[in-house]
C-alpha positions as CSV (number, residue, x, y, z in Angstrom):
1,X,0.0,0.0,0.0
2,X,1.3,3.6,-0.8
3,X,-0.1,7.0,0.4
4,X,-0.3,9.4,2.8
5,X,-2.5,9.4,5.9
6,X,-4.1,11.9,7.4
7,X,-5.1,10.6,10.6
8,X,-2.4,9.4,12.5
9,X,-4.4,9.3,15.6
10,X,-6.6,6.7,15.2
11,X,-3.1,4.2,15.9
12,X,-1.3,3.8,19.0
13,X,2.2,3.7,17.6
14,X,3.2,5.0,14.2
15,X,6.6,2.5,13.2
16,X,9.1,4.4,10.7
17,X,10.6,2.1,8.5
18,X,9.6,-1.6,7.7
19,X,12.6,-3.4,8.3
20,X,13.4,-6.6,10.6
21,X,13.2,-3.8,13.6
22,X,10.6,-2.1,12.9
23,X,7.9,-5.3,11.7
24,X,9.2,-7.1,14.8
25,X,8.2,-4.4,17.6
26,X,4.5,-4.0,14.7
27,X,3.9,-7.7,15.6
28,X,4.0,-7.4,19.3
29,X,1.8,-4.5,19.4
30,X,-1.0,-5.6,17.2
31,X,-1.1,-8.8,18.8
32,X,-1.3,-6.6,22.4
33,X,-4.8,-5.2,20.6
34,X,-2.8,-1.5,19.8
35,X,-3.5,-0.2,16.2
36,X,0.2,0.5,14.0
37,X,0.9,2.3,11.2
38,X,4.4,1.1,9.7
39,X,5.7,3.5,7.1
40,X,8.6,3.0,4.7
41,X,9.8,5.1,2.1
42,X,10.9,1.9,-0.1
43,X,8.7,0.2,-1.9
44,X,8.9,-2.9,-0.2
45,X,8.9,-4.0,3.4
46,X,11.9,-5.3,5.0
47,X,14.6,-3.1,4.5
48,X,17.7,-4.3,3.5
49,X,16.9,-8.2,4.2
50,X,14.3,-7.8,1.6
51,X,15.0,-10.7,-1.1
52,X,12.8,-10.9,-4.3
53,X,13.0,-13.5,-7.8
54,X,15.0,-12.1,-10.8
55,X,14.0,-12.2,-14.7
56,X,15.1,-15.2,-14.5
57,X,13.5,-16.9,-11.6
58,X,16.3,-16.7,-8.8
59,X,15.6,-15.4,-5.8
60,X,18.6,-13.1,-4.6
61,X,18.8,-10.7,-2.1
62,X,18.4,-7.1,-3.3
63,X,21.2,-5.9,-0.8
64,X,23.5,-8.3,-1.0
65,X,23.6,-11.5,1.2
66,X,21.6,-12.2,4.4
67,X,22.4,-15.2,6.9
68,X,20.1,-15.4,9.8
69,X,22.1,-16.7,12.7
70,X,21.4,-16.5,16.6
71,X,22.7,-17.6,20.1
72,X,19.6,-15.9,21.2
73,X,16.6,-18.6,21.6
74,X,13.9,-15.8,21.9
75,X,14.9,-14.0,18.6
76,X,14.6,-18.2,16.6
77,X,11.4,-18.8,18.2
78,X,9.6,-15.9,17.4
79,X,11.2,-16.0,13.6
80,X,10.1,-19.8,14.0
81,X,6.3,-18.5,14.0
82,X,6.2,-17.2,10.7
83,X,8.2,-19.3,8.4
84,X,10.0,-22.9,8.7
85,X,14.2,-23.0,8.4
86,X,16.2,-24.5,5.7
87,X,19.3,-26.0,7.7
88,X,22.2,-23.7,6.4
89,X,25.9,-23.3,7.9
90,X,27.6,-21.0,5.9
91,X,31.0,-21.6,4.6
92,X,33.2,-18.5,3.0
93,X,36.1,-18.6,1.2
94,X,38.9,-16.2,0.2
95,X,41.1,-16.0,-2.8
96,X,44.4,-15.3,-1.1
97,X,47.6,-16.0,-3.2
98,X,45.8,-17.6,-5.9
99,X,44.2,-20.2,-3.7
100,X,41.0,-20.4,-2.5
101,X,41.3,-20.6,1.9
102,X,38.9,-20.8,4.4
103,X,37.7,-17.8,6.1
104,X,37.6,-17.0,9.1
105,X,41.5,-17.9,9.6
106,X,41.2,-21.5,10.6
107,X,43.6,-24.8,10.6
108,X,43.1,-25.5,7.3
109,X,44.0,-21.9,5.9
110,X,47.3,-22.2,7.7
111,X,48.7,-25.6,6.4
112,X,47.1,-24.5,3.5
113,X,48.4,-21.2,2.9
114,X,51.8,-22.1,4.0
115,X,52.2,-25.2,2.8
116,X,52.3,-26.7,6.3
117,X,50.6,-29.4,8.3
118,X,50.4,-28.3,11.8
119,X,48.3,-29.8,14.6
120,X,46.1,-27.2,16.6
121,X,48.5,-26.7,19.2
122,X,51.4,-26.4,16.8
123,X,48.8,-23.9,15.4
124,X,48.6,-21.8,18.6
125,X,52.2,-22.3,18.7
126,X,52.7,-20.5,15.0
127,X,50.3,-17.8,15.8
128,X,51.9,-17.0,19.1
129,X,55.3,-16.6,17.6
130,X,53.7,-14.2,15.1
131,X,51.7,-12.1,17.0
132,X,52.5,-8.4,17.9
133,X,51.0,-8.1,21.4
134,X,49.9,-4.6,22.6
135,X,49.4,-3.1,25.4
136,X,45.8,-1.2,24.3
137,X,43.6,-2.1,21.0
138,X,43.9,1.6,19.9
139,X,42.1,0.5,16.1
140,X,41.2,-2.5,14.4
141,X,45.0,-3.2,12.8
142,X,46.2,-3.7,16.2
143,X,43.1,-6.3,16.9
144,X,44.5,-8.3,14.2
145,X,48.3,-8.3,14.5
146,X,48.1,-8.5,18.2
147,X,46.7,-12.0,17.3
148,X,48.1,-13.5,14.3
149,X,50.7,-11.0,13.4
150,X,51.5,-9.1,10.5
151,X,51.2,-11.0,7.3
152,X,47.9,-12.7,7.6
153,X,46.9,-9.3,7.9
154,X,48.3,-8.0,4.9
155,X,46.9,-11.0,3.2
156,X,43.8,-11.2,4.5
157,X,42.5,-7.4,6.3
158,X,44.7,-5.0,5.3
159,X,43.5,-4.4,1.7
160,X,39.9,-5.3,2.2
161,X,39.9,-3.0,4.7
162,X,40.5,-0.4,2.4
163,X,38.1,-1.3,-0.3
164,X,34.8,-2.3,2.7
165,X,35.6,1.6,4.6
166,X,37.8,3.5,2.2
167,X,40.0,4.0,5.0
168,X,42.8,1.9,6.7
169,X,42.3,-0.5,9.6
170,X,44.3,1.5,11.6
171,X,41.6,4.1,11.5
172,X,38.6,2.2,12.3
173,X,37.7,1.0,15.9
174,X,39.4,-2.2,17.3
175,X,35.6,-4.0,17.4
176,X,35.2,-3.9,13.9
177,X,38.1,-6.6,13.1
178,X,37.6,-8.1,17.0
179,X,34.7,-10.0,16.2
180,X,36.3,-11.9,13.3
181,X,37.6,-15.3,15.3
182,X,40.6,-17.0,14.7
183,X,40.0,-20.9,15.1
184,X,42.5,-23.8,15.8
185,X,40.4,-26.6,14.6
186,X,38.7,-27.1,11.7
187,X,35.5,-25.6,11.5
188,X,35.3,-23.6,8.4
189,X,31.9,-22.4,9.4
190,X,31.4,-18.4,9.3
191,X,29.0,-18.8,12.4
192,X,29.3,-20.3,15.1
193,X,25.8,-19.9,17.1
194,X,23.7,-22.3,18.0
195,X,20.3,-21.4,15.5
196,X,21.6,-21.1,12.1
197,X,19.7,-21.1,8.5
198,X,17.6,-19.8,6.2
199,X,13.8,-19.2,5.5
200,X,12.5,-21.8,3.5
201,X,10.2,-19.1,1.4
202,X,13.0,-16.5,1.6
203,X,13.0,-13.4,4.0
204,X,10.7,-11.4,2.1
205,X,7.3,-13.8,2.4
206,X,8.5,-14.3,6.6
207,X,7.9,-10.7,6.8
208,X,4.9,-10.5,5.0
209,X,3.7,-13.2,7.6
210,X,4.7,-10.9,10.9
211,X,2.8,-8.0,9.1
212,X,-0.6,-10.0,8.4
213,X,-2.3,-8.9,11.3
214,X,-5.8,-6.6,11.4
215,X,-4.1,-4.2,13.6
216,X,-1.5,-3.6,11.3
217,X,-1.4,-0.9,8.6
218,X,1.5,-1.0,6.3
219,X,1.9,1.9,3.6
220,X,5.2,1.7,1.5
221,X,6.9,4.7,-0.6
222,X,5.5,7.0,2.4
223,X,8.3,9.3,3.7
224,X,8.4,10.5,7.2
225,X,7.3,14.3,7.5
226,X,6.8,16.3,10.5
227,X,2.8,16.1,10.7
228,X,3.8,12.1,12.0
229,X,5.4,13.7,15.0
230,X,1.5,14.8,16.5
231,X,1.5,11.1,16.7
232,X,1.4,9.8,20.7
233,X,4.3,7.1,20.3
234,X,6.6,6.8,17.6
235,X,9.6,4.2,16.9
236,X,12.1,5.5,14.3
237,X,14.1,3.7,13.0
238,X,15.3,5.5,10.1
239,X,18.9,7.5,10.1
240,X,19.0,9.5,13.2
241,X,20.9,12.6,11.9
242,X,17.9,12.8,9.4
243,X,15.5,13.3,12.0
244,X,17.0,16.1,13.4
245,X,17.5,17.6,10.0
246,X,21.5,17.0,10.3
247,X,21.8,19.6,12.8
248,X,25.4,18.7,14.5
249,X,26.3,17.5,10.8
250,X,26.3,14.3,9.1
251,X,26.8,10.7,10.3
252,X,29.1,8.9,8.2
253,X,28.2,5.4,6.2
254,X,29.2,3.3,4.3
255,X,27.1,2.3,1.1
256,X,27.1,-0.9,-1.2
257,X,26.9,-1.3,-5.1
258,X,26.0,-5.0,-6.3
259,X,25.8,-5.4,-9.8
260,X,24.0,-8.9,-10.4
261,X,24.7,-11.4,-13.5
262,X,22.9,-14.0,-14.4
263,X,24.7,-16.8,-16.1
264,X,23.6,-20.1,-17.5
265,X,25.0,-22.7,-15.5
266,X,24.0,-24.6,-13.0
267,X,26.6,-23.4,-10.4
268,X,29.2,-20.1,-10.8
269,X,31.5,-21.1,-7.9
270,X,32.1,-24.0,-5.2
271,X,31.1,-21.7,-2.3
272,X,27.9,-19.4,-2.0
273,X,30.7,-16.5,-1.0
274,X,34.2,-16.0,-2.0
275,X,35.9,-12.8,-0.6
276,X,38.4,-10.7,-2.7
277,X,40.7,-9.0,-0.2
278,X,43.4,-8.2,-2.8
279,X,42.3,-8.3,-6.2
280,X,39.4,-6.6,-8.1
281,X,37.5,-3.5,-6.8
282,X,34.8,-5.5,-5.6
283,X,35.0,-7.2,-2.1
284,X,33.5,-10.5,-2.9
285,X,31.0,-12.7,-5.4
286,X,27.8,-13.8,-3.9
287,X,26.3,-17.4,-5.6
288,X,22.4,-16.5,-4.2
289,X,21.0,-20.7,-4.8
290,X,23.9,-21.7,-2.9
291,X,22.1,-19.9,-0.1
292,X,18.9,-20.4,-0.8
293,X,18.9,-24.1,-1.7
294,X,16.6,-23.4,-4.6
295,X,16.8,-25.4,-7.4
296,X,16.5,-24.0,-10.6
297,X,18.5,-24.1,-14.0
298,X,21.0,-21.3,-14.5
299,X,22.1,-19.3,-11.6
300,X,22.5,-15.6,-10.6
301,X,25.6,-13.7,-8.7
302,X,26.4,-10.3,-7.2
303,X,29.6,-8.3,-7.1
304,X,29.8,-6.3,-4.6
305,X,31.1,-2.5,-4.5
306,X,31.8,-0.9,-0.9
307,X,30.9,2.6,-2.1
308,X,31.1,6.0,0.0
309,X,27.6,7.1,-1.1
310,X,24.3,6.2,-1.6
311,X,21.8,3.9,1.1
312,X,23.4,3.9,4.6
313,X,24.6,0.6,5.1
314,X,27.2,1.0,7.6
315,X,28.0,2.9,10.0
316,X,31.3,4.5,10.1
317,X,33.2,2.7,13.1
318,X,35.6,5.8,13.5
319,X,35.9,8.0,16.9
320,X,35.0,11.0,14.7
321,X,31.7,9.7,13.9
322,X,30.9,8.1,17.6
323,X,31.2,11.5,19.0
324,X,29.0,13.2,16.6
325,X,26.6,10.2,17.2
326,X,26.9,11.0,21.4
327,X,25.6,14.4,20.2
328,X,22.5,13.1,18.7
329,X,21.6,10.3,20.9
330,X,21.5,13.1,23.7
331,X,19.0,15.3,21.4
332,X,17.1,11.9,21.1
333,X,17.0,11.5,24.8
334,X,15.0,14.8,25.5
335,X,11.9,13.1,23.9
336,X,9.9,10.9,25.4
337,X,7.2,10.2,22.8
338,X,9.9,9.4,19.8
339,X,11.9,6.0,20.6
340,X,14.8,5.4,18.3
341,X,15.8,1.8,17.1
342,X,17.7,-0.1,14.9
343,X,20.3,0.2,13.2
344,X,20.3,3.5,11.6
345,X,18.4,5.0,14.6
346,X,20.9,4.3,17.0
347,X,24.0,3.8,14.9
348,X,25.2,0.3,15.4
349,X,26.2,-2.5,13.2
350,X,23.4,-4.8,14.3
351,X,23.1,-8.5,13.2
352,X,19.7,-9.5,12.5
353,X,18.7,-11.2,16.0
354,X,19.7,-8.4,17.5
355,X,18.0,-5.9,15.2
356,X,14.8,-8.2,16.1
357,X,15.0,-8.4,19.6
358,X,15.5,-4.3,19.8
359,X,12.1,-4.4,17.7
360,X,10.6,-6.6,20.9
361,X,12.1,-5.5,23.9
362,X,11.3,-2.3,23.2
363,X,7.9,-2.8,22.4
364,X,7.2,-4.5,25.2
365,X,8.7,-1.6,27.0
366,X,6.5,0.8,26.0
367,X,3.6,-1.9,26.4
């Protein structure tokens, strides 16, 4: 649905933007008995995990690829509601030195990397003897070299760094490397949570699920404007710099270009993602059936462009940037009828089970 209403007032709780956050904290109020309008300026509901079929009958995701994964048993079970899970663990790999490794760092990219065959302690052993240590993680090279030392992370970070935030690692914050393990066995899975997969009917139809309620009112391509702000309770989710009309200045992100090709086999490459740290502008190639486990003939993939403009997809993990941030999360503070969430509303990278269980908790807050 598209439009403009008039009438706020006749819902409880107007919901800016229709993404995971946003159609999460919808479903708990409706099914309280309180009315919700959920506006997005897209045309589509579920932001940037939205997934749709191609010319050619693959379904790929519009923003580039989406792995639901969760330690968090509440976030699975209320997911679980609205669509069933196609078991998926996935696997990456990246073309280092002409060979394709496993990533994250793990056993097997050592030995086979180096040409070695190490044990896991003779692996812990290597590592240690390679490692910078540090007394403080002032950025996100020192994260990496105060682990494995400095050429995995020329091989591996240092470039694909540059290309993902169009600034060196030593500039961004140690967290943003940090949460990349480094494993001594052999588990060349990306996750490692407990509740991993996929929706069996793709993202797009589970959302479609969470907003088929009567006391839900969805209208898409429907911009926020300042008549909504008469309304008694909003959640925004939407860039938080925006709502305050860029005021202190603007946040910084980083954006994504994926340009898709379809080609006429029945697969492209052996894994559903291969990274690129070092070669090609792109950062990696994403093989959409091999995460989907649809079967169809021919098959589509992505390349994917870190870009400095366009959507926010990132937020800029920089000191500069937090500290602007501080100066808009205390303007957001001085309100208590306007509830920022998600990821753009309160500037965090923010996995999916998170992003959802923001959408509840908060909800049930204000509930």
């Amino acid at each position: 649905m598209s439009g403009y209403v008039i009438n706020t007032m006749k819902y409880d709780f107007l919901i800016v933007g229709a993404g995971i956050t946003g159609i999460s904290s919808a479903r708990v109020a409706a099914e309280s008995g309180k009315r919700v309008l959920i506006i997005d300026k897209r045309n589509h509901i579920g932001g940037n995990c939205y997934d749709e079929y191609d010319e050619h009958g693959i379904l790929i995701h519009k923003y580039g690829p989406h792995i639901f994964h969760t330690n968090y048993k509440e976030a699975w079970d209320f997911l679980s509601r609205f669509t069933e899970w196609r078991e998926y663990h996935h696997r990456v790999r990246a073309y280092v030195d002409n060979k394709l490794l496993p990533f994250p760092i793990n056993l097997d990219t050592i030995n086979l990397l180096y040409d070695l065959n190490l044990d896991p302690v003779q692996m812990a052993a290597y590592l240690e003897s390679k490692k910078i240590p540090t007394d403080e993680l002032r950025n996100s090279k020192d994260a990496v070299i105060s682990k494995i030392g400095v050429d995995l992370y020329d091989k591996f970070f240092k470039n694909y760094t540059v290309k993902q935030w169009g600034i060196p690692a030593d500039k961004l914050a140690a967290s943003v490397c940090q949460r990349i393990p480094i494993r001594l066995n052999r588990d060349d899975r990306y996750f490692s949570d407990a509740y991993q997969g996929m929706p069996d009917l793709g993202y797009t139809t589970l959302f479609e699920r969470m907003l088929s309620h009567e006391n839900i009112h969805l209208q898409l391509n429907t911009a926020y404007r300042d008549s909504f702000r008469d309304c008694e309770k909003v959640i925004y989710t939407g860039p938080v710099d925006e709502y305050f009309n860029y005021c202190f200045g603007k946040l910084g992100y980083r954006s994504l270009q994926f340009d898709f090709k379809y080609h006429p086999v029945d697969s492209f490459q052996d894994y559903a993602v291969i990274n690129y740290p070092n070669d090609h502008d792109f950062t990696r190639i994403t093989e959409y059936k091999k995460l989907t486990g649809q079967k169809a003939a021919g098959t589509t993939v992505s390349y994917e462009f870190p870009r400095g403009t366009g959507d926010p997809y990132y937020p800029m993990p920089t000191p500069e940037h937090h500290q602007l941030y501080k100066k808009y999360r205390a303007e957001a503070e001085k309100t208590d009828k306007v509830f920022f969430a998600g990821r753009l509303g309160t500037y965090r990278y923010l996995n999916m089970d998170v992003a959802c269980l923001e959408g509840i908790h908060l909800m049930k807050k204000l509930l």
